[in-house]
N, C-alpha and C positions, 0 to 999 in steps of 0.2 A: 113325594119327599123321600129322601134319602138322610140314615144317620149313620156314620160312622166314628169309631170308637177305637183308637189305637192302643196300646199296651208293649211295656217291654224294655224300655228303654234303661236306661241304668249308665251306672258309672265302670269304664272298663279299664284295663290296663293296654299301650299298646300293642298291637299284633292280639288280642285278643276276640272274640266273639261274640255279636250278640243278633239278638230275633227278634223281628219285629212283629206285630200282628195287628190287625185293623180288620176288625167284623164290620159290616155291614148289615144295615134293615131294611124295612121300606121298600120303595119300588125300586128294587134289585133290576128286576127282570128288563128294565128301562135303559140300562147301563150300559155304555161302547166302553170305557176304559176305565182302570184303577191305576190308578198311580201311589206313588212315594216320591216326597218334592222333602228340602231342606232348608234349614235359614241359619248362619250363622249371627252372632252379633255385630250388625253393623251392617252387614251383608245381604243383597236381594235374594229371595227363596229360590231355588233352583230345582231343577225336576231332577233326582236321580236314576229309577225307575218305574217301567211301568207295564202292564201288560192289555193289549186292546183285544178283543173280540177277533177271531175265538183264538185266545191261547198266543197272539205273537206279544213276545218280550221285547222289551230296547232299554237300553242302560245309554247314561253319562257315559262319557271315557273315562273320568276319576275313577270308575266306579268299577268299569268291565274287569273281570278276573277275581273280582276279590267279592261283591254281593251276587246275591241271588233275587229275584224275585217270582213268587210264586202263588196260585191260587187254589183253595179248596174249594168247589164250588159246592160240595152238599154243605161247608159250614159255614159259607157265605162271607169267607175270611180272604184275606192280603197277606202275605208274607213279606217279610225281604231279610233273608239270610243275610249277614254281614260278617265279614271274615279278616283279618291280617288288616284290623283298624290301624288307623293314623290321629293321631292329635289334629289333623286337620279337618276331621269328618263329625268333631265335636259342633251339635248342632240340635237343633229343634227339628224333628222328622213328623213330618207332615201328611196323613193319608188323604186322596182327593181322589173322587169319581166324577166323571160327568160324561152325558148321554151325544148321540151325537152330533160334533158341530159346537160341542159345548154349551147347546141352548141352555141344558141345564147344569148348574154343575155343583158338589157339594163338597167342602172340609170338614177332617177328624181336630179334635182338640190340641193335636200336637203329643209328640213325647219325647223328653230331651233324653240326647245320647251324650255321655260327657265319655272323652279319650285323654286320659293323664294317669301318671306313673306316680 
């Protein structure tokens, strides 16, 4: 089993910034990829970024240029940098790992990002 635990999220103005983090427990060592998925209201969750084993990133197009995603492996943590927001990126941010093949695969709690002036 695997837990994860995101933090961060908050109310921004736009073009502003914010960080996201998602630690990770559990049987880490079992893990091909971490991601960052999103759900607006009304709207299917979408993957934004993600980075698989070892160390390749892939972003959305919404997304390219403007976040980051990154890992610290001694602290078992997810990042994703978020930069020059949009009122459209208001949304529930999602952390998800899962093993390869997706046989297993596990959700964080969510953490809402809200973009309004």
């Amino acid at each position: 089993q695997v837990q994860l635990v995101e933090s961060g999220g908050g109310l921004v103005q736009p073009g502003g910034s914010l960080r996201l983090s998602c630690v990770a427990s559990g049987r880490i060592f079992s893990l091909y990829a971490m991601n960052w998925y999103r759900q607006a209201p009304g709207k299917e969750r979408e993957l934004v970024a993600g980075i698989t084993n070892p160390d390749r990133t892939n972003y959305a197009d919404f997304v390219k240029g403007r976040f980051t995603v990154s890992k610290n492996n001694a602290k078992d943590t997810l990042y994703l940098q978020m930069d020059s927001l949009k009122p459209e990126d208001t949304a529930v941010y999602y952390c998800n790992a899962h093993t390869v093949q997706r046989r297993l695969e596990y959700w964080g709690q969510g953490t809402q990002v809200t973009i309004s002036s």
